[in-house]
C-alpha atoms as an extended CHARMM CRD file, in Angstrom:
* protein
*
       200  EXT
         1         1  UNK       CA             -3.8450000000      -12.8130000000      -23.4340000000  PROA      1               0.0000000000
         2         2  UNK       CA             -0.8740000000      -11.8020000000      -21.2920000000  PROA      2               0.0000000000
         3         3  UNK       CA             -3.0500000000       -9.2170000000      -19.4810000000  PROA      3               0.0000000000
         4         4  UNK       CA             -5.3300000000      -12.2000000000      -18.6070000000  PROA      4               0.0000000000
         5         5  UNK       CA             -2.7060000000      -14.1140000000      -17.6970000000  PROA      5               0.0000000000
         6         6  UNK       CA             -1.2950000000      -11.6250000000      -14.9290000000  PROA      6               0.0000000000
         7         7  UNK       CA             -4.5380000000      -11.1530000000      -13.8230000000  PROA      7               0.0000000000
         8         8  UNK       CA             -4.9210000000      -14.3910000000      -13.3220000000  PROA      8               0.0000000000
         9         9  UNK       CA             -1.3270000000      -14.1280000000      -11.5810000000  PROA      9               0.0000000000
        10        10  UNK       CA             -2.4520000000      -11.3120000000       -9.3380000000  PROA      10              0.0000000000
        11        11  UNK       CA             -5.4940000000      -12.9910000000       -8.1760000000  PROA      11              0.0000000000
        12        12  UNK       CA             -3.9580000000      -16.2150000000       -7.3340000000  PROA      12              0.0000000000
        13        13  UNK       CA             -1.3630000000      -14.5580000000       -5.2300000000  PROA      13              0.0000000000
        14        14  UNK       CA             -3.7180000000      -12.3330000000       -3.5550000000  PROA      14              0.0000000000
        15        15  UNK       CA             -5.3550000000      -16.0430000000       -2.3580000000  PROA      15              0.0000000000
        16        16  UNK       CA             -1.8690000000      -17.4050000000       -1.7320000000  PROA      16              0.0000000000
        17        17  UNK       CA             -1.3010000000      -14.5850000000        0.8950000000  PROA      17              0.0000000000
        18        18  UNK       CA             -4.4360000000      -14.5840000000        2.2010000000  PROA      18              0.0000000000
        19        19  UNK       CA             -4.2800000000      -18.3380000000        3.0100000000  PROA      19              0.0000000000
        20        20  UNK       CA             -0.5550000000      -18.7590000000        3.6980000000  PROA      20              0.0000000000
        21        21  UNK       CA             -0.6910000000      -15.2130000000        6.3370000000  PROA      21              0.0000000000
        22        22  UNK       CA             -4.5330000000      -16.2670000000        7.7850000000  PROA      22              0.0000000000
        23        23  UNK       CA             -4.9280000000      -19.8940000000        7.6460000000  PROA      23              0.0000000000
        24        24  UNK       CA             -1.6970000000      -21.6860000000        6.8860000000  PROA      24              0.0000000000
        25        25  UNK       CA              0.7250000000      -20.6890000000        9.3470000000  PROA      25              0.0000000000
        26        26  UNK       CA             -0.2100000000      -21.9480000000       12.9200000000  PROA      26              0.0000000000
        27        27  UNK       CA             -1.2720000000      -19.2240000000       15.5620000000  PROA      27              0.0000000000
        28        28  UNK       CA             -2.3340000000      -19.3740000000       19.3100000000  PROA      28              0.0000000000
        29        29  UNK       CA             -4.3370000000      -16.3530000000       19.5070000000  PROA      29              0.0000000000
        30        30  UNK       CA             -5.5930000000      -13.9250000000       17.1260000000  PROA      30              0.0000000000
        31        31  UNK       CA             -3.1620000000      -10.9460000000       18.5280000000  PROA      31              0.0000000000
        32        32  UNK       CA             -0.2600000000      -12.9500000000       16.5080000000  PROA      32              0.0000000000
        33        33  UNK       CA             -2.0730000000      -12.2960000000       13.6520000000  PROA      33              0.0000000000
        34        34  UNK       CA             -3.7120000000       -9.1270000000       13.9150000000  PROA      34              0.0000000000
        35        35  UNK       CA             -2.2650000000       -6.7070000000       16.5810000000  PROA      35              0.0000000000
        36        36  UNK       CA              0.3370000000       -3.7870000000       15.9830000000  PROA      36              0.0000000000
        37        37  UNK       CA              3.2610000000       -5.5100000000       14.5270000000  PROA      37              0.0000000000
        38        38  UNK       CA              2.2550000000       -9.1700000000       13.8050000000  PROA      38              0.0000000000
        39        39  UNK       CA              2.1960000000      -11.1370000000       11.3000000000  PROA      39              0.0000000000
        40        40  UNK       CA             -0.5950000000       -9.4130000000        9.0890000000  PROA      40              0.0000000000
        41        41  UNK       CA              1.5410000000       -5.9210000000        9.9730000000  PROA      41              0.0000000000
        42        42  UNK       CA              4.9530000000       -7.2440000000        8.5410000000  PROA      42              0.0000000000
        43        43  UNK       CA              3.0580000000       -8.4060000000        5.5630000000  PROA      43              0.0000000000
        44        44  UNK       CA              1.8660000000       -4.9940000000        5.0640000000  PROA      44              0.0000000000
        45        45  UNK       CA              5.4580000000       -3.2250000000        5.6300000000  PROA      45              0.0000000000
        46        46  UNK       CA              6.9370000000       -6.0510000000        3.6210000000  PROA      46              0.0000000000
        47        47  UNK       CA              5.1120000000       -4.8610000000        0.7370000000  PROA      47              0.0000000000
        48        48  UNK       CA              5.4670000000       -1.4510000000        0.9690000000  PROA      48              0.0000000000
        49        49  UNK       CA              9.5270000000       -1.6110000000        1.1940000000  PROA      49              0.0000000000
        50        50  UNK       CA              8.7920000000       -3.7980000000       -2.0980000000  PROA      50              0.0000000000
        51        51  UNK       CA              6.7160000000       -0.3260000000       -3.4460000000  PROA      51              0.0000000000
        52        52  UNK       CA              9.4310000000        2.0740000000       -2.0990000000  PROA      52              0.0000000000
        53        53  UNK       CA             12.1530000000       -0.1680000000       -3.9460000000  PROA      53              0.0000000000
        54        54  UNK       CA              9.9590000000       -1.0640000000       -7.5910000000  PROA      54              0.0000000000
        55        55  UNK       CA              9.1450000000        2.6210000000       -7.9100000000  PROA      55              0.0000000000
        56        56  UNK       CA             13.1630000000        3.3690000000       -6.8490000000  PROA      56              0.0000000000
        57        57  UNK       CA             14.0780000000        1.3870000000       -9.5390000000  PROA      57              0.0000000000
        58        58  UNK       CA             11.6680000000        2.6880000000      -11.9470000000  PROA      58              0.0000000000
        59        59  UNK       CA             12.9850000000        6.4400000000      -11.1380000000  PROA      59              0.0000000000
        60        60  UNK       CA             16.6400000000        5.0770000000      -12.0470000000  PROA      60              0.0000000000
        61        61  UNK       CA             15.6220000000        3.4820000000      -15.2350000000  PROA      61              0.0000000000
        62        62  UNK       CA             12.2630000000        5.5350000000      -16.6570000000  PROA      62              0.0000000000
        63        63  UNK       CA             13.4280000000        9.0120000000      -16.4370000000  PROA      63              0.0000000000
        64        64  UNK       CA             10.2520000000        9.6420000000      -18.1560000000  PROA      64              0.0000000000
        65        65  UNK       CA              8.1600000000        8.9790000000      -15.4070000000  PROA      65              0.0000000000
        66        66  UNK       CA             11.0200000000       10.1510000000      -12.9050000000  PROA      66              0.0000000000
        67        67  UNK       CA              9.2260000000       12.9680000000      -10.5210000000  PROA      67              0.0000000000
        68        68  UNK       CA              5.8170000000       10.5420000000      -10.3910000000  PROA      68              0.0000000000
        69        69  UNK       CA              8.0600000000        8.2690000000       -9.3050000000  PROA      69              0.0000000000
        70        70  UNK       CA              9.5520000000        9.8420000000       -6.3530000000  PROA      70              0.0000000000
        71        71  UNK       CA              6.6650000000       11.5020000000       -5.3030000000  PROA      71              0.0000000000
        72        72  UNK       CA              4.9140000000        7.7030000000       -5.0890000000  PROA      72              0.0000000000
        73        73  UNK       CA              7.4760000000        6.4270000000       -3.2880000000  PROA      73              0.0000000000
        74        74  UNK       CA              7.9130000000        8.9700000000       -0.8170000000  PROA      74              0.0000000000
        75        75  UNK       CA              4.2780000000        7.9970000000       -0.4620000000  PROA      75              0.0000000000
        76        76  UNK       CA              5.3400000000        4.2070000000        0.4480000000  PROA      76              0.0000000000
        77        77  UNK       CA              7.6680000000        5.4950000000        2.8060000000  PROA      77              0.0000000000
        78        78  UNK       CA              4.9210000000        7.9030000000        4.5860000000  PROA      78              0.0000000000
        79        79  UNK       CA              2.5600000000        4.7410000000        4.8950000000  PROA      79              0.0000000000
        80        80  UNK       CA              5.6870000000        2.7970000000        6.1540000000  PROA      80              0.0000000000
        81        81  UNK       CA              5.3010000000        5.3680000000        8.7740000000  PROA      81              0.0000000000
        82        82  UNK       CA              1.8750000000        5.4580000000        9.6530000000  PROA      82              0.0000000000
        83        83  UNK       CA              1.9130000000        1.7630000000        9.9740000000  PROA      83              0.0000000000
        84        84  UNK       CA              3.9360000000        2.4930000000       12.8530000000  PROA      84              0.0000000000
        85        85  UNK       CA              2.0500000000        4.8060000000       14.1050000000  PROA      85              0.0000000000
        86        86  UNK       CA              1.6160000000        3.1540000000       17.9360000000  PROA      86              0.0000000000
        87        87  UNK       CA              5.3440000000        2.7590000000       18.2250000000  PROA      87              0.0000000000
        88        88  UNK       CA              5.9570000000        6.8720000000       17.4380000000  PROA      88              0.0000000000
        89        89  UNK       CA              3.2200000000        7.3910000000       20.3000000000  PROA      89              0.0000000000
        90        90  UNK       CA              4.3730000000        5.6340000000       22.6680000000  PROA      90              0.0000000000
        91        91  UNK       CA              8.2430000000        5.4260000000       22.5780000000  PROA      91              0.0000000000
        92        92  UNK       CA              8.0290000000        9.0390000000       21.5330000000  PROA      92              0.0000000000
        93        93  UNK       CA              4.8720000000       11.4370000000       21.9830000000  PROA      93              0.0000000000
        94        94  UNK       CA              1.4530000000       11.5740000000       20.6170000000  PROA      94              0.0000000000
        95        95  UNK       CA              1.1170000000       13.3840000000       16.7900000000  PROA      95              0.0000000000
        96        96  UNK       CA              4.9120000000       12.3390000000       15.9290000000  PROA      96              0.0000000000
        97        97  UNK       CA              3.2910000000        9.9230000000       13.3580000000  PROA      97              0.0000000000
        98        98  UNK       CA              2.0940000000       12.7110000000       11.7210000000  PROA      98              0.0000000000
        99        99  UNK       CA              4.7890000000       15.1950000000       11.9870000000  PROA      99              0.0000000000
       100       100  UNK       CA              7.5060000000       12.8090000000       10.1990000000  PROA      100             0.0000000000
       101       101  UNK       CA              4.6470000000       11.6010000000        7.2390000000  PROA      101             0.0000000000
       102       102  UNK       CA              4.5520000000       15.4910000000        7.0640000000  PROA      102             0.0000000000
       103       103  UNK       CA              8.1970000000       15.9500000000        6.8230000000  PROA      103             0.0000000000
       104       104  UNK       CA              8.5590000000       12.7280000000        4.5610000000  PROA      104             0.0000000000
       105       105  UNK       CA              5.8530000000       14.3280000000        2.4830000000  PROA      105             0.0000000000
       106       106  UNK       CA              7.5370000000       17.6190000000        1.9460000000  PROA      106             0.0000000000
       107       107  UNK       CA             10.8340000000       16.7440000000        1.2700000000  PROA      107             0.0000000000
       108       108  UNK       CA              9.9000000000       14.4670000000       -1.4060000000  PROA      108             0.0000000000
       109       109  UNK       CA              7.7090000000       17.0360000000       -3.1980000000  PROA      109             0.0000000000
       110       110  UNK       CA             11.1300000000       19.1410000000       -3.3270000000  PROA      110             0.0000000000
       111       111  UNK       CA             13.6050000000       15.9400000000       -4.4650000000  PROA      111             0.0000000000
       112       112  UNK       CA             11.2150000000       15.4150000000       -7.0370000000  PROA      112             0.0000000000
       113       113  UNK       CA             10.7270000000       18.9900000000       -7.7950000000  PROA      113             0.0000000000
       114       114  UNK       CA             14.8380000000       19.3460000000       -7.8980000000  PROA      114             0.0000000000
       115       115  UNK       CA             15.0960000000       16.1790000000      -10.2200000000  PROA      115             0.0000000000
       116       116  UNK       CA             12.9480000000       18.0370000000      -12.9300000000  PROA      116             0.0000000000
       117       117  UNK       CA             10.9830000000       16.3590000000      -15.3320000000  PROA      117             0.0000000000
       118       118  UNK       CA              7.2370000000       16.5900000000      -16.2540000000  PROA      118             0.0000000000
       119       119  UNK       CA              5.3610000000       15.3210000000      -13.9640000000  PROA      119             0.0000000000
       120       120  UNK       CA              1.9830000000       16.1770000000      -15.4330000000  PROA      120             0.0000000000
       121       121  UNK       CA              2.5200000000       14.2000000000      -18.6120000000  PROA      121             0.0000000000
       122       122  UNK       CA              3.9370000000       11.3270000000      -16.4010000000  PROA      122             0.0000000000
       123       123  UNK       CA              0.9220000000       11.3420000000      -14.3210000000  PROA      123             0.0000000000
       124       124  UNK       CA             -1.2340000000       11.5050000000      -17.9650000000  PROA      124             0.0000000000
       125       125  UNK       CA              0.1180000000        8.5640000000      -18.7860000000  PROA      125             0.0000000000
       126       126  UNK       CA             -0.4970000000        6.7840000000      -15.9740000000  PROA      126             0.0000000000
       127       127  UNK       CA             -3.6820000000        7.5360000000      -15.3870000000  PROA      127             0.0000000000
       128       128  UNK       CA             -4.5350000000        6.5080000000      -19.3710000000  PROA      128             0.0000000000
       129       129  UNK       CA             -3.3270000000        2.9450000000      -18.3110000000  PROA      129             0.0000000000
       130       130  UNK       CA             -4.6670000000       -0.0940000000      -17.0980000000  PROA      130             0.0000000000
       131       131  UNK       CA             -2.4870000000        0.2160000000      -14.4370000000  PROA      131             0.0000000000
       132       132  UNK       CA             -4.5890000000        2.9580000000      -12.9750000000  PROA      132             0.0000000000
       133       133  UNK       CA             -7.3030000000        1.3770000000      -12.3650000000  PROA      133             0.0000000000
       134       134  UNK       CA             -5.1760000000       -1.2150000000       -9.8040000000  PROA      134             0.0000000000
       135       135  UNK       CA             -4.0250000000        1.6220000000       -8.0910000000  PROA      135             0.0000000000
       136       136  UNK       CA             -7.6860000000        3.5170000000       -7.4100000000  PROA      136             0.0000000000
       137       137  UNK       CA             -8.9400000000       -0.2580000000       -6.5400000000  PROA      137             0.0000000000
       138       138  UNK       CA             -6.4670000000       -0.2360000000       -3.8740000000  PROA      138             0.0000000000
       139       139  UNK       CA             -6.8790000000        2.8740000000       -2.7120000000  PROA      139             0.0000000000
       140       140  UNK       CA            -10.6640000000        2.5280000000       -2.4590000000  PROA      140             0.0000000000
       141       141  UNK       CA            -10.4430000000       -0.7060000000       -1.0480000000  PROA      141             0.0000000000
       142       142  UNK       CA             -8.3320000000        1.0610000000        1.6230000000  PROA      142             0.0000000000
       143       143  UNK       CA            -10.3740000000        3.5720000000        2.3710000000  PROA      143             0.0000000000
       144       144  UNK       CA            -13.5720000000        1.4820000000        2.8960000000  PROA      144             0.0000000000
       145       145  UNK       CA            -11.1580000000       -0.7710000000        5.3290000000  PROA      145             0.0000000000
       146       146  UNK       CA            -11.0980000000        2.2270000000        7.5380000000  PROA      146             0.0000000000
       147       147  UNK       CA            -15.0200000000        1.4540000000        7.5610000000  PROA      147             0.0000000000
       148       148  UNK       CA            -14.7960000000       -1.4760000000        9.0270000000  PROA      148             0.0000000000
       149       149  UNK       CA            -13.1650000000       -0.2630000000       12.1860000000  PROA      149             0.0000000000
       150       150  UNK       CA            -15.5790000000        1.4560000000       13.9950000000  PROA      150             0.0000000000
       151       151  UNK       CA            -17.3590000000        0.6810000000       16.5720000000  PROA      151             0.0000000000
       152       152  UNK       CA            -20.6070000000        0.6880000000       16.0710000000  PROA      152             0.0000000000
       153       153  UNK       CA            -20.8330000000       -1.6610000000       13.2880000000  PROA      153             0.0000000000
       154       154  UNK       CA            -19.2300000000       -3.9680000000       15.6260000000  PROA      154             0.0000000000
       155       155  UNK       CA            -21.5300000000       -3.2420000000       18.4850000000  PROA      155             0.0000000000
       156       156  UNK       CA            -24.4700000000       -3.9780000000       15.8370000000  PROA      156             0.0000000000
       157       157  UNK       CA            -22.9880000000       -7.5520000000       15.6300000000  PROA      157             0.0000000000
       158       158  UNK       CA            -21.2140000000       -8.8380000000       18.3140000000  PROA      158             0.0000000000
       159       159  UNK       CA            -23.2810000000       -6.6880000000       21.3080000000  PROA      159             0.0000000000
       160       160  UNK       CA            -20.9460000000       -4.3190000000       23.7300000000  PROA      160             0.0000000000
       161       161  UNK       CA            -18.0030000000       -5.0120000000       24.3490000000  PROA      161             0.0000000000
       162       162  UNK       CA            -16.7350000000       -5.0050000000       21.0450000000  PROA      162             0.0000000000
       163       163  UNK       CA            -13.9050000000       -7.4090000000       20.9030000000  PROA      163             0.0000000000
       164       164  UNK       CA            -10.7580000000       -5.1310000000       19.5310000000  PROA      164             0.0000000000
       165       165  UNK       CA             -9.6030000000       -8.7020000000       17.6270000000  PROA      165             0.0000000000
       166       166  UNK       CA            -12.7520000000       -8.3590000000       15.4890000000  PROA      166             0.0000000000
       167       167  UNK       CA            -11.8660000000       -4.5020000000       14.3200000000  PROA      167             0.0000000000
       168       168  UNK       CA             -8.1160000000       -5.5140000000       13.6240000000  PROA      168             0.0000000000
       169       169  UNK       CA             -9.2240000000       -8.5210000000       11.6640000000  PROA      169             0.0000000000
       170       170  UNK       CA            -11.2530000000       -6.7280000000        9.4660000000  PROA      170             0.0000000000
       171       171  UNK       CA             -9.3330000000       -3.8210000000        8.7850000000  PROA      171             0.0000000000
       172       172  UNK       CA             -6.1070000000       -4.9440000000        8.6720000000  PROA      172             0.0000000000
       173       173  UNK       CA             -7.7620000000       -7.8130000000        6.2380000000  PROA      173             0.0000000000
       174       174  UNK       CA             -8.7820000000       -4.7810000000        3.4700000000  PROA      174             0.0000000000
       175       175  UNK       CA             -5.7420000000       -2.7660000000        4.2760000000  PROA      175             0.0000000000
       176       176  UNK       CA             -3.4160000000       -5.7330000000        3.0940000000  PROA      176             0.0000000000
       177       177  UNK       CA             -5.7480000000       -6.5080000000        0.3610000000  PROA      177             0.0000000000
       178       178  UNK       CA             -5.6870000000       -2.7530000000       -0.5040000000  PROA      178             0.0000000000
       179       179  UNK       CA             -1.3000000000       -2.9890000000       -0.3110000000  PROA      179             0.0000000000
       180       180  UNK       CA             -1.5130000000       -5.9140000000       -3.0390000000  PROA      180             0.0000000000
       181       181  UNK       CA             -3.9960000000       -3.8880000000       -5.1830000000  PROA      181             0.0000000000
       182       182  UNK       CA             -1.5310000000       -1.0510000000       -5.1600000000  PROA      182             0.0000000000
       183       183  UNK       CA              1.8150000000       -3.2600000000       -5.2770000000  PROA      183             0.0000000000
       184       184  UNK       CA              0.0880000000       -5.1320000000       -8.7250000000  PROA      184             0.0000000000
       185       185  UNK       CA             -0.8780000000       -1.5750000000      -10.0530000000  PROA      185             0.0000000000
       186       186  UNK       CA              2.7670000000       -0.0670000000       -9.5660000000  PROA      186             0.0000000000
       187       187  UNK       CA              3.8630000000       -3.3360000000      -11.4200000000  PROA      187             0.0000000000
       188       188  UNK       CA              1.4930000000       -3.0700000000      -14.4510000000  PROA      188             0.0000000000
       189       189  UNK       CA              2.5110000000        0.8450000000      -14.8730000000  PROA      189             0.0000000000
       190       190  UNK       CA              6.6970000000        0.1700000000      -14.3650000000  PROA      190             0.0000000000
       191       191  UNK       CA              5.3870000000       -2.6870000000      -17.5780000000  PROA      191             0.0000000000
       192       192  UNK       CA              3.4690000000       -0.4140000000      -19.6270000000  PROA      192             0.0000000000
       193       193  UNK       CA              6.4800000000        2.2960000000      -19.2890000000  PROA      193             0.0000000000
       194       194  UNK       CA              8.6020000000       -0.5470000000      -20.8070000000  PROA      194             0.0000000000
       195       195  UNK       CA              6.3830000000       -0.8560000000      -23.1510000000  PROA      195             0.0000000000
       196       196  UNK       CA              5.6320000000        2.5570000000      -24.5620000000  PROA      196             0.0000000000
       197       197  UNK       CA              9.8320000000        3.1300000000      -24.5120000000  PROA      197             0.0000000000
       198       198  UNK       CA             10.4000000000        0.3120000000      -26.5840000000  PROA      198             0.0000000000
       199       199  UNK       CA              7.6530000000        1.6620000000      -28.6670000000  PROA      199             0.0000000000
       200       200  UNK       CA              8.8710000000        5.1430000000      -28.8760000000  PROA      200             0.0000000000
């Protein structure tokens, strides 16, 4: 029953964001909703900041699942990055995006390898739970937003030009979809390490 019941939670809010970000909140053009760094944008950083921090705090107190951890939050932190990817090229030079997700990337495969720890059981574990299955769902879910950027599926519909609105909305829609997905999945597993420590 309490499984049904946060689904139930995570569904609902999912809706709530969609409406409140989308609908609710008064906008003059779509750019305030949908371009680099609007509203749908801070959304998606807000939530990953709430990743980086939930899997923080999981590290601290699960030393179980410790090096997973780190290595999925340095993971928030490289996405934080590539959501910015504009600003690096163009207050700084083309491919920077890349280089510091690179560099974010490698020194949190050595933190995590310098904490110690198993990180093949902890990654057994979490791929045995339910919250697994959030996590792939948002990751697929990401992936096929990436879909629904190109061109050519928008020159199918709406004729050439292709309005660049229409590509934001629609990835930018999945991609935030994808964040909550992956934010509810990082939940359920910080939950079902509770659980299995109490158990132990």
């Amino acid at each position: 029953m309490a499984a049904l019941v946060r689904v139930a939670v995570y569904a609902g809010g999912l809706f709530l964001l969609g409406n409140v970000v989308l609908l609710w909140i008064p906008a003059e053009h779509a750019d305030d909703i949908w371009f680099e760094h609007r509203r749908v944008e801070q959304v998606q950083i807000g939530m990953l900041v709430l990743m980086f921090g939930l899997l923080i705090e999981t590290a601290r107190s699960r030393p179980s699942t410790r090096p997973l951890s780190v290595l999925l939050a340095g993971l928030a932190v490289a996405a934080i990055a590539r959501e910015h990817n504009n600003w690096f090229k163009d207050n700084i030079g083309s491919g920077v995006w890349q280089a510091v997700v690179a560099v974010v990337l490698v020194l949190t495969a050595l933190t995590a390898r310098r904490l110690g720890g198993d990180t093949r059981t902890a990654l057994a574990h979490l791929t045995a739970s339910p919250a697994f299955g959030w996590l792939a769902s948002g990751a697929v879910v990401f992936l096929f937003g990436q879909v629904l950027d190109e061109r050519p599926i928008w020159a199918l519909l709406v004729g050439e030009p292709v309005p660049y609105s229409a590509q934001r909305m629609a990835e930018e829609s999945m991609e935030t979809a994808a964040y909550w997905l992956i934010a509810c999945g990082l939940l359920e597993w910080r939950l079902s390490v509770r659980t299995r420590d109490r158990a132990a």
